[in-house]
mmCIF file of the N, C-alpha and C atoms, coordinates in Angstrom:
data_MODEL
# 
_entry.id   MODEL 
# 
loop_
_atom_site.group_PDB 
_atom_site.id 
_atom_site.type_symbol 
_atom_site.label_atom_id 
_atom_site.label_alt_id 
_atom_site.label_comp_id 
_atom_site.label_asym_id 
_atom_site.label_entity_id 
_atom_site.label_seq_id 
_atom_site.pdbx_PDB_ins_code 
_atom_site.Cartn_x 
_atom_site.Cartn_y 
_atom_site.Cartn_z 
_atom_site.occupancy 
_atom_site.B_iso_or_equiv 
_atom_site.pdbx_formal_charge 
_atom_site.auth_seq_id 
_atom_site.auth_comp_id 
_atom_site.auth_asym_id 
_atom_site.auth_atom_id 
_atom_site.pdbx_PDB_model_num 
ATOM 1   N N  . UNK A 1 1  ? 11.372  -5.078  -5.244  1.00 0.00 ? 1  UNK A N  1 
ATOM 2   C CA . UNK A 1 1  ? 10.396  -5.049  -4.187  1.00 0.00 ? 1  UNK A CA 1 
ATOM 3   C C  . UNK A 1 1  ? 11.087  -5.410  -2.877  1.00 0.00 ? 1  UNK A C  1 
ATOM 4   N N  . UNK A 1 2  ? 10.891  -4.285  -1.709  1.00 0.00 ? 2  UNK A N  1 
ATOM 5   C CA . UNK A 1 2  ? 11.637  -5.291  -0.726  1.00 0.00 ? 2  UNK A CA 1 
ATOM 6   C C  . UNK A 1 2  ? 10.032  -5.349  0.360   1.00 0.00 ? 2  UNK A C  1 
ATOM 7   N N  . UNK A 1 3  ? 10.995  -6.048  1.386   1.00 0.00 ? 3  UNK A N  1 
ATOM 8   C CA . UNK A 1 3  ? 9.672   -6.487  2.718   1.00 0.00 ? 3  UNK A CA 1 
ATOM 9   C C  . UNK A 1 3  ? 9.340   -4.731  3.134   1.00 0.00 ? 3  UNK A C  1 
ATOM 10  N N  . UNK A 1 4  ? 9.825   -4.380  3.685   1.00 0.00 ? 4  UNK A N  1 
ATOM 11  C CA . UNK A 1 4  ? 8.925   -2.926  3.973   1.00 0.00 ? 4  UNK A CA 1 
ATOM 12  C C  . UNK A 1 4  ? 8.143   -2.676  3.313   1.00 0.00 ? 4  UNK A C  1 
ATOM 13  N N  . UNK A 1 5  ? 8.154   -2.549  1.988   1.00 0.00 ? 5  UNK A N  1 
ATOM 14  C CA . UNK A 1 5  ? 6.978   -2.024  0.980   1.00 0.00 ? 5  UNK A CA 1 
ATOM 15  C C  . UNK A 1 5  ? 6.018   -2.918  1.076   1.00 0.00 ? 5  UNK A C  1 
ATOM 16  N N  . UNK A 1 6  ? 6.315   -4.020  0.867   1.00 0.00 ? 6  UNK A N  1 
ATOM 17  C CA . UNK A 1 6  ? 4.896   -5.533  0.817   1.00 0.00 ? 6  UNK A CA 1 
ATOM 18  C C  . UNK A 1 6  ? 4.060   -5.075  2.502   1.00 0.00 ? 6  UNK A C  1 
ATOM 19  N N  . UNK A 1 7  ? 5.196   -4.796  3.802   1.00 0.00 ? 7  UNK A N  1 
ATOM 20  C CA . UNK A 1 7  ? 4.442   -4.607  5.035   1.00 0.00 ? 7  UNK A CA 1 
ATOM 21  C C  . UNK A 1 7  ? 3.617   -3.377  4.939   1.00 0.00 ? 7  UNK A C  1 
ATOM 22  N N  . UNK A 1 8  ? 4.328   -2.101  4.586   1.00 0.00 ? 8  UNK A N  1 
ATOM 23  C CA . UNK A 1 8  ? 3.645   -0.723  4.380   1.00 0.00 ? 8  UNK A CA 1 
ATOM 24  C C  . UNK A 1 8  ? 1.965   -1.449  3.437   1.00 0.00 ? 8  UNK A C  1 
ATOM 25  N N  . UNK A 1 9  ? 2.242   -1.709  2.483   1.00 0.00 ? 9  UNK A N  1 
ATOM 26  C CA . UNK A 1 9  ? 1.353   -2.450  1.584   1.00 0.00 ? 9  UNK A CA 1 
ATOM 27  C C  . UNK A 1 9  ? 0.093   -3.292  2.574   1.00 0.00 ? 9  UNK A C  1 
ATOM 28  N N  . UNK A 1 10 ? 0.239   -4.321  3.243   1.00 0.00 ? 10 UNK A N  1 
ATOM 29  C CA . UNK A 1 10 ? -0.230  -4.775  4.249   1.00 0.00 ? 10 UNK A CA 1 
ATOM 30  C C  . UNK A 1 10 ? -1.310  -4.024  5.258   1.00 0.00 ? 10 UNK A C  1 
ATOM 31  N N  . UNK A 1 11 ? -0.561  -3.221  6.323   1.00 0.00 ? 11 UNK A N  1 
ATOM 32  C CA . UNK A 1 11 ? -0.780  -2.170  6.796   1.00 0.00 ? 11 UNK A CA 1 
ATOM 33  C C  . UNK A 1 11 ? -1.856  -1.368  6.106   1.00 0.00 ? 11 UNK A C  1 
ATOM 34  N N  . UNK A 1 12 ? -1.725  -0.454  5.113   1.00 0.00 ? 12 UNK A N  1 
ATOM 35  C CA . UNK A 1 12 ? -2.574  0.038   4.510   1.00 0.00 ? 12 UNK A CA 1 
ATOM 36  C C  . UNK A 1 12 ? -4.173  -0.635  4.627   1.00 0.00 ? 12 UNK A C  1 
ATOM 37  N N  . UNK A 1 13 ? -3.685  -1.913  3.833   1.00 0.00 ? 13 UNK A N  1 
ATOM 38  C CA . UNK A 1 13 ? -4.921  -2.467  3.636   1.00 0.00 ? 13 UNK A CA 1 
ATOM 39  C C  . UNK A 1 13 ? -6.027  -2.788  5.022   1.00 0.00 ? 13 UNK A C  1 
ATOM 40  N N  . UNK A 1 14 ? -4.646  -3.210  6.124   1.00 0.00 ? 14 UNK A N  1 
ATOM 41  C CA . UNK A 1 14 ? -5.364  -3.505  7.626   1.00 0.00 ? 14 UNK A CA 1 
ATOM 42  C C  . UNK A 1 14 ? -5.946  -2.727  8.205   1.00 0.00 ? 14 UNK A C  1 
ATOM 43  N N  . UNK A 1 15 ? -4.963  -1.139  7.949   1.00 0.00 ? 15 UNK A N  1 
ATOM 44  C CA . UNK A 1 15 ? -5.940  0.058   8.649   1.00 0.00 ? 15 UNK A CA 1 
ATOM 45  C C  . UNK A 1 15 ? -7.179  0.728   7.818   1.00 0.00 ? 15 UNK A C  1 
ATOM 46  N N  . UNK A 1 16 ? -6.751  0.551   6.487   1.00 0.00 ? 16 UNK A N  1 
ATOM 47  C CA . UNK A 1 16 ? -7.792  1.590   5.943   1.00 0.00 ? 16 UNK A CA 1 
ATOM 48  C C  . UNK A 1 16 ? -7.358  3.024   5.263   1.00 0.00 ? 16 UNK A C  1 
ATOM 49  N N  . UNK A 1 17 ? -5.896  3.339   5.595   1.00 0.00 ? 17 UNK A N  1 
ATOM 50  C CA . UNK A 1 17 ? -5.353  4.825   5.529   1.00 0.00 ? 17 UNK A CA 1 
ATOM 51  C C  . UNK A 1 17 ? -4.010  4.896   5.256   1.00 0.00 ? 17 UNK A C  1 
ATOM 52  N N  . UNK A 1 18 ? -3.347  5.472   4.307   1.00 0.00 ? 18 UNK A N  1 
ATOM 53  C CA . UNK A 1 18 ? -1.727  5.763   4.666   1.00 0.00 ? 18 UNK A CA 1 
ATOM 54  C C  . UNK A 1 18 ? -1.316  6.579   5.716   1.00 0.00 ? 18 UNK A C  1 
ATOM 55  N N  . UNK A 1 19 ? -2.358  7.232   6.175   1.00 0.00 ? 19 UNK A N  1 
ATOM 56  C CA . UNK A 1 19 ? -2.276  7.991   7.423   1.00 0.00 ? 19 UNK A CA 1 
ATOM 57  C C  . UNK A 1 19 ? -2.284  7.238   9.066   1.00 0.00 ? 19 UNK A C  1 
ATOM 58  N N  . UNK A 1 20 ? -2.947  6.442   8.727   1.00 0.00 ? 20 UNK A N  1 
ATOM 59  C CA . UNK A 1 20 ? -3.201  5.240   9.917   1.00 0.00 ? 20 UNK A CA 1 
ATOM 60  C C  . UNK A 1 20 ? -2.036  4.077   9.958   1.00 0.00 ? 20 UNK A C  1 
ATOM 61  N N  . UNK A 1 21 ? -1.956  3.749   8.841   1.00 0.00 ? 21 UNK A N  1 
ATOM 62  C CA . UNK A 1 21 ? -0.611  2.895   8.757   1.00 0.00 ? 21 UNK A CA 1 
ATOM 63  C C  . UNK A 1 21 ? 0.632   3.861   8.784   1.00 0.00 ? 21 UNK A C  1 
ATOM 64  N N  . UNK A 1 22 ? 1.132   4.480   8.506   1.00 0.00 ? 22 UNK A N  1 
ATOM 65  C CA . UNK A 1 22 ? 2.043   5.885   8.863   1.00 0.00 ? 22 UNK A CA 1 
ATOM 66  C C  . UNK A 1 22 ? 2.177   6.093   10.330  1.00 0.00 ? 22 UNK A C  1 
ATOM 67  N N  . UNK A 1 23 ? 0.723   5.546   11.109  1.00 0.00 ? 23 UNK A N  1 
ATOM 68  C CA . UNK A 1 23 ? 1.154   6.250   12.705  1.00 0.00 ? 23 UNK A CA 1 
ATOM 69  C C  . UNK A 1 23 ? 1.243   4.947   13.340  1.00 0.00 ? 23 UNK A C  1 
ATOM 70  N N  . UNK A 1 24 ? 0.994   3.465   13.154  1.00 0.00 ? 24 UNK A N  1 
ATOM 71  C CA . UNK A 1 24 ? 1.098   2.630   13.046  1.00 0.00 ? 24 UNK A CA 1 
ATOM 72  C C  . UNK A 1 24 ? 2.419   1.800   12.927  1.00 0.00 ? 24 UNK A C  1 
ATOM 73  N N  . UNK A 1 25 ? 3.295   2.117   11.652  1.00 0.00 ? 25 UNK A N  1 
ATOM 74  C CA . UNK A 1 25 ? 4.639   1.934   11.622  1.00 0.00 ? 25 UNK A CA 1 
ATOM 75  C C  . UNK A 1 25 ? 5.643   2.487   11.866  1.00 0.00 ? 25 UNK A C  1 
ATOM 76  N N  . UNK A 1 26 ? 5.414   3.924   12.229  1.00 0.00 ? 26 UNK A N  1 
ATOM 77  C CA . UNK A 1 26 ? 6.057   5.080   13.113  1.00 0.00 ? 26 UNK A CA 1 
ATOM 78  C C  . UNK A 1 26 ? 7.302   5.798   11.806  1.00 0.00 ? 26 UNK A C  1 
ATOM 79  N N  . UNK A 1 27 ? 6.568   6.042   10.868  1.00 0.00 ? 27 UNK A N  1 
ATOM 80  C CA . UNK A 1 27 ? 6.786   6.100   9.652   1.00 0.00 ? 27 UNK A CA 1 
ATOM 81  C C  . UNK A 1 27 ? 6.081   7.468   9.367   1.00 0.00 ? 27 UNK A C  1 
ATOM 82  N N  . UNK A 1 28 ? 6.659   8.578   8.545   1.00 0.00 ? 28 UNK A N  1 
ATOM 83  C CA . UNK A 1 28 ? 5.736   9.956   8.027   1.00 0.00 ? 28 UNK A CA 1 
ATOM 84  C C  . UNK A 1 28 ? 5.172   9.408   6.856   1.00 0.00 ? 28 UNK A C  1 
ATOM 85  N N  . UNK A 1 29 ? 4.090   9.539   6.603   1.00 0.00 ? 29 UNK A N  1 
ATOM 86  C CA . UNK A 1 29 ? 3.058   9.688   5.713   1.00 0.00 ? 29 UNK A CA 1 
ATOM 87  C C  . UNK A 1 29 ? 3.595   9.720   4.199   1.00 0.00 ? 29 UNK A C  1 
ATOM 88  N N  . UNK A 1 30 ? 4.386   11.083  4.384   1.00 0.00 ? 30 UNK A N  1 
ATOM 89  C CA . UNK A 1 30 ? 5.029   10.724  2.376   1.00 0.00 ? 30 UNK A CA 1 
ATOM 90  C C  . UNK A 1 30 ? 6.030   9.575   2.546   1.00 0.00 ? 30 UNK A C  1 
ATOM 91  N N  . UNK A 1 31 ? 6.470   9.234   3.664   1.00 0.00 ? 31 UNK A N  1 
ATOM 92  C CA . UNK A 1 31 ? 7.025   8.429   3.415   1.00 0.00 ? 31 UNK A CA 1 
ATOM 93  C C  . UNK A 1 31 ? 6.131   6.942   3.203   1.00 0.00 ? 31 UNK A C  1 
ATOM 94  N N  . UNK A 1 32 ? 5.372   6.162   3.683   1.00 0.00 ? 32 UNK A N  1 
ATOM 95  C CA . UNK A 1 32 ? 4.224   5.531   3.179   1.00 0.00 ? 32 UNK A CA 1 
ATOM 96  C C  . UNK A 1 32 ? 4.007   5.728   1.658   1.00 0.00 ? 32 UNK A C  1 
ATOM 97  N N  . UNK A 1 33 ? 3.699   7.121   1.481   1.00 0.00 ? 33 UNK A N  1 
ATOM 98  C CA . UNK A 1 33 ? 3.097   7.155   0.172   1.00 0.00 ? 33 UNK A CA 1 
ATOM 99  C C  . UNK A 1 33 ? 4.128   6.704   -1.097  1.00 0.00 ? 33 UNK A C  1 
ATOM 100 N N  . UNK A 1 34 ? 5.706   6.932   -0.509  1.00 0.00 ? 34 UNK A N  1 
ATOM 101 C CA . UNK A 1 34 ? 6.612   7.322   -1.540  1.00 0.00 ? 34 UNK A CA 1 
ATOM 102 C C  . UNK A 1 34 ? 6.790   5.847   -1.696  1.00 0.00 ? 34 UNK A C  1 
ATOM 103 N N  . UNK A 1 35 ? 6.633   4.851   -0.863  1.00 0.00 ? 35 UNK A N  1 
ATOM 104 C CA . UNK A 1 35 ? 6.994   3.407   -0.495  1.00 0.00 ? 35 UNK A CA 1 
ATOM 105 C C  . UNK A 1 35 ? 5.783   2.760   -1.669  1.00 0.00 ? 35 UNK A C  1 
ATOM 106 N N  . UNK A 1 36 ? 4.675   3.174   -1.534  1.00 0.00 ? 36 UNK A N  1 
ATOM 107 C CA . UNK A 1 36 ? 3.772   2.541   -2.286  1.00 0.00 ? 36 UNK A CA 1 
ATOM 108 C C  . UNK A 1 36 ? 3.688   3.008   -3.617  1.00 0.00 ? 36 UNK A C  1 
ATOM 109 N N  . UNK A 1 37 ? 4.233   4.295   -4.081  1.00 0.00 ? 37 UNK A N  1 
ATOM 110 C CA . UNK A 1 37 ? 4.124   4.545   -5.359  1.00 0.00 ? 37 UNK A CA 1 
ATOM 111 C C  . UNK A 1 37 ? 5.738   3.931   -6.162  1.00 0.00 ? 37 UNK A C  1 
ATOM 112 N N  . UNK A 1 38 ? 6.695   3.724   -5.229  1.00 0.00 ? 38 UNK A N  1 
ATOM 113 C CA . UNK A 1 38 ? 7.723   2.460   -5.818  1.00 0.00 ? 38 UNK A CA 1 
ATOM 114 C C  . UNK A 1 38 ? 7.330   1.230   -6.066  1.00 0.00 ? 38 UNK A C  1 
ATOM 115 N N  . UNK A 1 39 ? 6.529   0.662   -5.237  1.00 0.00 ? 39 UNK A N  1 
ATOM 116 C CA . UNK A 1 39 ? 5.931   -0.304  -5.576  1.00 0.00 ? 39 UNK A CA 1 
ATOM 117 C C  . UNK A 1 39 ? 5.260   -0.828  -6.559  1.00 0.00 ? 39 UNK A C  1 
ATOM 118 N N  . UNK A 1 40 ? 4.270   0.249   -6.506  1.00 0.00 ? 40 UNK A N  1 
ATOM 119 C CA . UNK A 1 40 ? 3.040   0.631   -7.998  1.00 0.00 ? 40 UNK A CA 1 
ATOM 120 C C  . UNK A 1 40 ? 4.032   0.381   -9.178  1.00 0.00 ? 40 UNK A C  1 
ATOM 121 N N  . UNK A 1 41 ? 5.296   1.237   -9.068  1.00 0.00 ? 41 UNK A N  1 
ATOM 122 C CA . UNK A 1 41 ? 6.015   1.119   -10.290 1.00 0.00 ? 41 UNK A CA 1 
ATOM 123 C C  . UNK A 1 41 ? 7.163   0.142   -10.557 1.00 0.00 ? 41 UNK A C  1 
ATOM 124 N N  . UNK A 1 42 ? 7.255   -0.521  -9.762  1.00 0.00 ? 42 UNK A N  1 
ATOM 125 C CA . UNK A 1 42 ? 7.817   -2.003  -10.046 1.00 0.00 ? 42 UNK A CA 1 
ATOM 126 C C  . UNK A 1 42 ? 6.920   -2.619  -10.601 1.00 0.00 ? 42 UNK A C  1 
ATOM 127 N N  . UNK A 1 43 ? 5.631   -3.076  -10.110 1.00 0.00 ? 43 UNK A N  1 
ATOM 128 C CA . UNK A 1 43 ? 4.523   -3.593  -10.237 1.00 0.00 ? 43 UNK A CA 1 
ATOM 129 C C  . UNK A 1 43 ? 3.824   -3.131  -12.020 1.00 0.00 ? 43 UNK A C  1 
ATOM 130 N N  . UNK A 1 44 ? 3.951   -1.782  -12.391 1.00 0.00 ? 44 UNK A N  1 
ATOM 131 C CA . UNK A 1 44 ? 3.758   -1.303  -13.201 1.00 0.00 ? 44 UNK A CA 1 
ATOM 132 C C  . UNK A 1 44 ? 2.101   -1.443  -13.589 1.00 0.00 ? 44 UNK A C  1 
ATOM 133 N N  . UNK A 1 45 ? 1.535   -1.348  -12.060 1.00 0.00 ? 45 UNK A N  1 
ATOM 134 C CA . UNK A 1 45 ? 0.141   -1.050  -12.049 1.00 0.00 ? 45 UNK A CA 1 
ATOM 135 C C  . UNK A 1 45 ? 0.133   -0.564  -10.951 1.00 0.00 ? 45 UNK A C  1 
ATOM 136 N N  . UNK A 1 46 ? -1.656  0.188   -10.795 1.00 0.00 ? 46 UNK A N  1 
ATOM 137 C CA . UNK A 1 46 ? -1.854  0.604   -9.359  1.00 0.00 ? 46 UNK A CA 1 
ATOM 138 C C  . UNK A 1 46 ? -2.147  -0.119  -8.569  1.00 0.00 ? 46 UNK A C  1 
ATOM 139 N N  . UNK A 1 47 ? -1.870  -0.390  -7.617  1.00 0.00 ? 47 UNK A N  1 
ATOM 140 C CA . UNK A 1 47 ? -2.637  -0.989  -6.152  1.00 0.00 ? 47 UNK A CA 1 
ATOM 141 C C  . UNK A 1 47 ? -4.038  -0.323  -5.759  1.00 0.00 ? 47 UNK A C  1 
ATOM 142 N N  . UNK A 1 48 ? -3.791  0.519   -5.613  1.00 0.00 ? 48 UNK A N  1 
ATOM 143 C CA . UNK A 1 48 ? -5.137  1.321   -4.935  1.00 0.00 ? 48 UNK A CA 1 
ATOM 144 C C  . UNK A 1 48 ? -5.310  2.592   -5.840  1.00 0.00 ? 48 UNK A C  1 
ATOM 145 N N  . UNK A 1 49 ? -6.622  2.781   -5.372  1.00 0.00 ? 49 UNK A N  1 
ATOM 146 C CA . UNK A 1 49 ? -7.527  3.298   -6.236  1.00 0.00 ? 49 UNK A CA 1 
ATOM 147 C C  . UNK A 1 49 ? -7.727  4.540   -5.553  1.00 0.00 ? 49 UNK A C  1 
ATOM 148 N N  . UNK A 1 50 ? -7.139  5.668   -5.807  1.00 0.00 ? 50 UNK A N  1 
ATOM 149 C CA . UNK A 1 50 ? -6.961  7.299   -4.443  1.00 0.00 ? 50 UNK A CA 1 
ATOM 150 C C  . UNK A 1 50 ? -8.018  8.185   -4.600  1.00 0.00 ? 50 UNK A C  1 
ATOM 151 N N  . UNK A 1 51 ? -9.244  7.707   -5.570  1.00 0.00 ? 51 UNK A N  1 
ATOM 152 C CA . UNK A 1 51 ? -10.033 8.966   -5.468  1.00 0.00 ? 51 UNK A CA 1 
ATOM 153 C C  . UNK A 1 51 ? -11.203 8.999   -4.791  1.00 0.00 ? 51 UNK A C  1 
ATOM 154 N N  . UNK A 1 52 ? -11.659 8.108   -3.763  1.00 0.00 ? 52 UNK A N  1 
ATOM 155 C CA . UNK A 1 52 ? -12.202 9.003   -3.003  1.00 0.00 ? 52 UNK A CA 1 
ATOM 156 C C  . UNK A 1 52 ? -11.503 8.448   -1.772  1.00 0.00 ? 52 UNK A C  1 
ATOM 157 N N  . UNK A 1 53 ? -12.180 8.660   -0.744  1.00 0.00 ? 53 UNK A N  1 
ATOM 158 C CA . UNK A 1 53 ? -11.610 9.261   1.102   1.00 0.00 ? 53 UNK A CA 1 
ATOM 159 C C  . UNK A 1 53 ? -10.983 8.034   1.334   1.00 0.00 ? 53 UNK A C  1 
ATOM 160 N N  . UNK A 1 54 ? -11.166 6.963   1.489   1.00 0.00 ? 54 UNK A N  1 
ATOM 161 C CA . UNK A 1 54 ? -10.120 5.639   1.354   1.00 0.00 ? 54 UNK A CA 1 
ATOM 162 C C  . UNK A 1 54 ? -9.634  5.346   0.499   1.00 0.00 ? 54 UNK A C  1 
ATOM 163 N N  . UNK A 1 55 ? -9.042  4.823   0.614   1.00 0.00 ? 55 UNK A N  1 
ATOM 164 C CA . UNK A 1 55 ? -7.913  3.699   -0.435  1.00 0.00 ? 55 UNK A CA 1 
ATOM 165 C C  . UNK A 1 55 ? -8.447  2.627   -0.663  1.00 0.00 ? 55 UNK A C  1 
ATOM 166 N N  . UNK A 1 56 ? -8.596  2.329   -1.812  1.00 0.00 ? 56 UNK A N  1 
ATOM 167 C CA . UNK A 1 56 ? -9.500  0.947   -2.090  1.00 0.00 ? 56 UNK A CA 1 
ATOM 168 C C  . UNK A 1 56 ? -8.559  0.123   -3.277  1.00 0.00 ? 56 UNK A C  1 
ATOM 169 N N  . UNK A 1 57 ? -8.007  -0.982  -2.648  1.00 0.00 ? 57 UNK A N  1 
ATOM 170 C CA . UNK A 1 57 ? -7.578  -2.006  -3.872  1.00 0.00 ? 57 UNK A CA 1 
ATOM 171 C C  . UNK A 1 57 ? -8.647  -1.788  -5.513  1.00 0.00 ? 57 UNK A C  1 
ATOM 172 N N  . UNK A 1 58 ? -7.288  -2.081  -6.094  1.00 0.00 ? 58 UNK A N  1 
ATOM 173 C CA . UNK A 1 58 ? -7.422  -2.072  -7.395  1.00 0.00 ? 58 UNK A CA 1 
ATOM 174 C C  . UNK A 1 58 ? -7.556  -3.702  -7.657  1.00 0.00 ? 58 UNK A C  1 
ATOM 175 N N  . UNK A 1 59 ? -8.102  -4.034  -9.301  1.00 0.00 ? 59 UNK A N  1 
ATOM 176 C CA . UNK A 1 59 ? -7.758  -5.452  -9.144  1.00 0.00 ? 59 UNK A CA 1 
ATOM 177 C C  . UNK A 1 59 ? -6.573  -5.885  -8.880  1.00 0.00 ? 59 UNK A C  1 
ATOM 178 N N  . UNK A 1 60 ? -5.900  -5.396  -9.529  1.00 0.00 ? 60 UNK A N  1 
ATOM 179 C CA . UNK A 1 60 ? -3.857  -5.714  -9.646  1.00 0.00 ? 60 UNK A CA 1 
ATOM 180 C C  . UNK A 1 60 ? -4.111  -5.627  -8.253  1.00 0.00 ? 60 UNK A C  1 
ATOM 181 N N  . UNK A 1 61 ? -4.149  -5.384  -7.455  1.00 0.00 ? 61 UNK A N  1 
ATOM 182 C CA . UNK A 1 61 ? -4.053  -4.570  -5.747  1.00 0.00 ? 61 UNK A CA 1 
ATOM 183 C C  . UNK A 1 61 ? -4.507  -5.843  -5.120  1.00 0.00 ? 61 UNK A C  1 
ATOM 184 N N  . UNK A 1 62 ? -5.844  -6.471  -5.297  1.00 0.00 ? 62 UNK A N  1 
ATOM 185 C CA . UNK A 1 62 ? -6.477  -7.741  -5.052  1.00 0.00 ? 62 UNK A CA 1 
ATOM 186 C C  . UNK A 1 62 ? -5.461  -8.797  -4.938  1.00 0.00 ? 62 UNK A C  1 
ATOM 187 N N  . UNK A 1 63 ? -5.025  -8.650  -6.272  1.00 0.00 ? 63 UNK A N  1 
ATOM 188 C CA . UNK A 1 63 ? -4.284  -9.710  -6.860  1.00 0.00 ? 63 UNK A CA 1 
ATOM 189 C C  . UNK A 1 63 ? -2.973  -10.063 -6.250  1.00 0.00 ? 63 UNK A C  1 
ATOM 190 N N  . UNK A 1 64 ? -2.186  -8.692  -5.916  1.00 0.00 ? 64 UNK A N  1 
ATOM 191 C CA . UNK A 1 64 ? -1.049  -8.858  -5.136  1.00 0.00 ? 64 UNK A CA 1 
ATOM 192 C C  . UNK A 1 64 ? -1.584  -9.072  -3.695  1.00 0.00 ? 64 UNK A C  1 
ATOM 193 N N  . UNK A 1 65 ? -2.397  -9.201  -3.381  1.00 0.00 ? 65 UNK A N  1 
ATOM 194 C CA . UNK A 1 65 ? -2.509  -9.028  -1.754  1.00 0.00 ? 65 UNK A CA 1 
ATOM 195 C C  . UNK A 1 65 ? -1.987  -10.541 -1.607  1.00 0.00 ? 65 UNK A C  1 
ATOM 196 N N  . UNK A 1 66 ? -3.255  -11.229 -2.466  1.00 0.00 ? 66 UNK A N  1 
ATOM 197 C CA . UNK A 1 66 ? -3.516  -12.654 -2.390  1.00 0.00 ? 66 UNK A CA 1 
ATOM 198 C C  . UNK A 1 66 ? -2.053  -13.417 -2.461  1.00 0.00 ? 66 UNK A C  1 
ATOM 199 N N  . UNK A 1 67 ? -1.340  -13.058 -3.246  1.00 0.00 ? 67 UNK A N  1 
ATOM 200 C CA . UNK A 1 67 ? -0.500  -13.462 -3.974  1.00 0.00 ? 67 UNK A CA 1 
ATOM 201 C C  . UNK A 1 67 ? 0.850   -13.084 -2.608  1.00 0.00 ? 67 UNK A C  1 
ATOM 202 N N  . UNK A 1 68 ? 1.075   -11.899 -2.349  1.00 0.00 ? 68 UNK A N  1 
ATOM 203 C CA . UNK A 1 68 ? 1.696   -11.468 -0.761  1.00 0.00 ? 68 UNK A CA 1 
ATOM 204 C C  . UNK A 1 68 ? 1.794   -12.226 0.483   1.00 0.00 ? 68 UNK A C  1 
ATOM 205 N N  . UNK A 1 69 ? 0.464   -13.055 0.398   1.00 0.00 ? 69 UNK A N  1 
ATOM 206 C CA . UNK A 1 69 ? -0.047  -13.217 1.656   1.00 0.00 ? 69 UNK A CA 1 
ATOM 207 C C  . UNK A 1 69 ? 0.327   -15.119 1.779   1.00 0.00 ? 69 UNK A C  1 
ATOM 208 N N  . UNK A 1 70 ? 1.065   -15.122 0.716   1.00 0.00 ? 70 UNK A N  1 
ATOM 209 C CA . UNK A 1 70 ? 1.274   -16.626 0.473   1.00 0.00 ? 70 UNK A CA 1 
ATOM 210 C C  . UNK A 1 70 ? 2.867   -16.690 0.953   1.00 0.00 ? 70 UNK A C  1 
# 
């Protein structure tokens, strides 16, 4: 896990969007996405939950925030 991914991670959650955090960190979009699905798989759960129009924490997702933010 490094700090970019935990911030990309962050971000997400602050804006609402990988698209918003993407224009935000001055970062392209798959790149966001590619950052958080390394993550997911270190983690070896999902963070967020992609099916509908936002991104919505997962529990694991909850769990790391809390746990991040320490």
């Amino acid at each position: 896990m490094t700090f970019d991914q935990v911030l990309v991670f962050h971000k997400i959650v602050e804006t609402g969007s990988f698209k918003a955090a993407a224009a935000e960190l001055h970062k392209t979009q798959p790149a966001i996405s590619f950052a958080i699905k390394k993550l997911e798989e270190e983690m070896e759960a999902p963070l967020f939950d992609r099916t509908s129009y936002r991104p919505v924490l997962t529990t694991h997702g909850k769990m790391f925030l809390e746990k991040s933010r320490k």
